[in-house]
N, C-alpha and C positions, 0 to 999 in steps of 0.2 A: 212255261213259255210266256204267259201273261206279266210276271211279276218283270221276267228281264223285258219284254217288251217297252212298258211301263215305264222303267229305268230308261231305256234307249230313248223314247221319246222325252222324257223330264230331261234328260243331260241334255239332248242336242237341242230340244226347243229351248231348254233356257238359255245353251250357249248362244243361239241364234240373236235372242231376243237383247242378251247382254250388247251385240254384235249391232242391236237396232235391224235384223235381219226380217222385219214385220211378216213381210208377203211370205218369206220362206217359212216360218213357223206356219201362217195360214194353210200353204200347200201342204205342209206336213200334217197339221193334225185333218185338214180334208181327208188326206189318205186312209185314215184309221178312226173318222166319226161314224163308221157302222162297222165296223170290227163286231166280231161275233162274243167275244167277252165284254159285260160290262164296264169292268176296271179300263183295260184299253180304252171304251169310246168316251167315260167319263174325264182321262186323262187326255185324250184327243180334246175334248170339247175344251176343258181348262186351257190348253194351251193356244186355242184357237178365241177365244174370250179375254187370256191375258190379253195376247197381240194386238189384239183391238182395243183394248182399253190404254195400253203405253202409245200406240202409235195414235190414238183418238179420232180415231176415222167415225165410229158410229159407236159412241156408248149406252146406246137402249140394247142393241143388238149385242155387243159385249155381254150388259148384262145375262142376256137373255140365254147366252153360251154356256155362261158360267153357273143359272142355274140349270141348267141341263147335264151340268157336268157335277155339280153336287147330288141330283138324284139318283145318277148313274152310280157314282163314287159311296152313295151307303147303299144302292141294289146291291153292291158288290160286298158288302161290310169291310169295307178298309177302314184303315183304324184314324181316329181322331188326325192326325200329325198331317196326314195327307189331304184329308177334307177340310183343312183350316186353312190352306193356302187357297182357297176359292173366296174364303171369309173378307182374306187381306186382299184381293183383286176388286174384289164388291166393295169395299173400305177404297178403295183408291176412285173406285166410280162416285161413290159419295162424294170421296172430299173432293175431286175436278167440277161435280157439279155447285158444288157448294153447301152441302149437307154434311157441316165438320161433326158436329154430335154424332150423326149416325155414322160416319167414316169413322172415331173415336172407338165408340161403340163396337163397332165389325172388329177394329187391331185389340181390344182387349177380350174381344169372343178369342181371336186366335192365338193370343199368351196363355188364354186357359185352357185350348186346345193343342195345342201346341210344347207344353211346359216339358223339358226332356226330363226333368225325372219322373215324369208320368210316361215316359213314351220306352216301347222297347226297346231292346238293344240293336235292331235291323233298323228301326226307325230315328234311331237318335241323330243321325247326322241329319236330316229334312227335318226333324223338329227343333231342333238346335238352331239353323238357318231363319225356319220362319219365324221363331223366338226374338230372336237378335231383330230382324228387321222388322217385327212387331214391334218392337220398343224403340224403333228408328222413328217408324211413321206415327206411332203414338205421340211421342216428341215433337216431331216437327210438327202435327197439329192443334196438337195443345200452345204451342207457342203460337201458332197462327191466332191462336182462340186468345192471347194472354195470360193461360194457365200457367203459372210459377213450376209444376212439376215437369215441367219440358224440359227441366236440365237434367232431373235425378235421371230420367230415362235414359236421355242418350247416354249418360257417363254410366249406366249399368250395360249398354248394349256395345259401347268402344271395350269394357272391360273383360265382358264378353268375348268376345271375338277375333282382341289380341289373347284370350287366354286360352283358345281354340283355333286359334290360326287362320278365321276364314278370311281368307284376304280378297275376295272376291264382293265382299259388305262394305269396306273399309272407306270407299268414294261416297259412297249413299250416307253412311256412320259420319265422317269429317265436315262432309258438306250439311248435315244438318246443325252440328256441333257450331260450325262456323257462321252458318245463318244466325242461331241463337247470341253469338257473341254479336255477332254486327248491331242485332237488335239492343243488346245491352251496350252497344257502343264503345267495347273490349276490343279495338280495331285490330291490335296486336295476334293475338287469339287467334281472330274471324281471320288471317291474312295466313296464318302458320297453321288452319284447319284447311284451307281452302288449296293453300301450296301442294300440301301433302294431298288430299285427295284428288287434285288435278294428276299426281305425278301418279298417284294408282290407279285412274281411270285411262290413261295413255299406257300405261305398261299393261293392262288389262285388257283394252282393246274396247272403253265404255265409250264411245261416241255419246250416247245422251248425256253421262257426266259429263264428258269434256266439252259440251255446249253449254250446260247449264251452271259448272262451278266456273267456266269463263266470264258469264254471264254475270256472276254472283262476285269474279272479282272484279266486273263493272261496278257493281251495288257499292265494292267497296270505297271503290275510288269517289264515287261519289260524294258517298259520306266522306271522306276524307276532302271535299270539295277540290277533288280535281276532274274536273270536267272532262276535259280535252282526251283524257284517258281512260274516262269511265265513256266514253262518245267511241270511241279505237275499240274496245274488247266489249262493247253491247255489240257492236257492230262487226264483229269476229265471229261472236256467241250465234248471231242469228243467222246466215248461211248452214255454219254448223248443224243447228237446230232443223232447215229448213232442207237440208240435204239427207235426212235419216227421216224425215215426215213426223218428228215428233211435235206433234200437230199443237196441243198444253202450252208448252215451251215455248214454243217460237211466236206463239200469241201473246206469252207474256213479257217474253225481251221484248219485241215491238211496245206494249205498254210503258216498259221500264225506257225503253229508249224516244219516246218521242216526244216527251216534253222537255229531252234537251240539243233535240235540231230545229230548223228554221222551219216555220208554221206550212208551209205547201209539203216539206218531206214529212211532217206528222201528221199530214191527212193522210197522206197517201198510208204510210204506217197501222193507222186507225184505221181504217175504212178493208185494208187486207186482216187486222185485229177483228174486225168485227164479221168479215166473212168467216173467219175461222172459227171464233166464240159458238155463231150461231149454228153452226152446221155440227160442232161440236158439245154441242149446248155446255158450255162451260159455264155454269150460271157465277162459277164465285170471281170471276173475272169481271161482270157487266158493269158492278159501280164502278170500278175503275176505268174502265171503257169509259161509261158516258162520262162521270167528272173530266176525264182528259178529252173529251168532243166537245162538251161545252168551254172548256179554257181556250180551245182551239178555234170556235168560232170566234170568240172577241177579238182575233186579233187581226 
């Protein structure tokens, strides 16, 4: 009864959470964080900790979920596959706060925890998943950092995934793909990664993709120096963002967006950027906050 419980609650909290569905996930794993098995309250507590850390409401308290749901999770002795996906949530609180080493760090604990041909055969499709989006956000942070192997990752994790079908990775996989080319200035690339994962984040039903690869084909427009276009879809991106409470996101289109509107609308921009930062303690966001406060008093 424990183990389909367990399943029942990982499939519908993570449908939810795909859905940006925050508070329902909350109410859900409330429900079952004193369940009488461990496994149950440790998978409660995970799910009740992811939610918190994607929608960024309070990431001390996130953490603080997610380790309570790891102690739970080996009271219980479940096997590596499933205590690695705690690994990747702590990895995500890192790198928002700005601790990309230690974010780094947590996505290659959970490729070694996680690797399916260590994992058994009940377990292989959840170790498979967290594998694949290991080497997603390995990727995309290493490229944040300048690490050159940010590319071998993603193109082992798309390789991955199409050779396994999960089409449910596919928006997260493209849209980092495509960051990486915009940074190489492959604009081609970065526009036909970003097409495509926009088109399976809307067939999917991924509201935070579909704010943040909008977003990102602002970035492209930019760099392609069309303003007037990349100013239309930052400006699309951010409602989006601000109607699912993906709190990360929507701080940083406002950043991306306000040093290209007229200096009164990027206060106001900034100044709800920095309510958000601080309450969210987003610390890898603050250079960039101030540098775009101080261009903004000169003018």
């Amino acid at each position: 009864q424990a183990t389909m419980l367990r399943a029942v609650l990982r499939g519908l909290g993570g449908s939810l959470i795909l859905q940006a569905r925050y508070q329902d996930v909350k109410e859900l794993a409330q429900s079952y964080a004193t369940h009488a098995d461990a496994s149950v309250r440790g998978t409660a507590q995970f799910m009740w900790g992811a939610s918190l850390t994607l929608e960024g409401v309070n990431l001390d308290e996130a953490a603080r979920h997610l380790a309570t749901s790891r102690d739970e999770l080996k009271t219980a002795g479940l096997p590596d596959a499933q205590t690695a996906q705690v690994d990747f949530e702590l990895g995500n609180i890192a790198a928002q706060q700005g601790r990309l080493p230690e974010a780094v760090a947590h996505y290659e604990r959970v490729m070694a925890l996680s690797n399916p041909a260590k994992s058994s055969e009940k377990d292989i499709d959840e170790a498979l998943r967290s594998y694949i989006l290991a080497h997603n956000n390995l990727a995309y942070h290493l490229h944040l950092m300048g690490d050159p192997r940010a590319e071998s990752y993603i193109k082992k994790a798309l390789t991955l995934a199409q050779e396994k079908g999960l089409l449910s990775v596919f928006a997260y996989l493209l849209s980092t793909q495509g960051e990486i080319a915009l940074a190489q200035e492959d604009f081609a690339t970065a526009e036909n990664a970003f097409n495509r994962a926009l088109a399976h984040a809307q067939r999917l039903n991924q509201p935070e993709r579909v704010a943040g690869l909008t977003a990102n084909l602002g970035l492209l427009a930019l760099a392609r120096m069309q303003p007037d276009l990349a100013i239309h879809r930052l400006s699309t991106a951010l409602p989006q963002a601000d109607a699912i409470s993906s709190r990360f996101l929507a701080a940083q289109i406002r950043l991306w967006l306000a040093p290209l509107v007229p200096a009164a609308h990027a206060r106001t921009l900034l100044h709800e950027a920095r309510t958000i930062i601080t309450a969210g303690r987003y610390h890898r966001l603050l250079s960039q906050l101030e540098r775009l406060e101080a261009s903004v008093a000169t003018k």
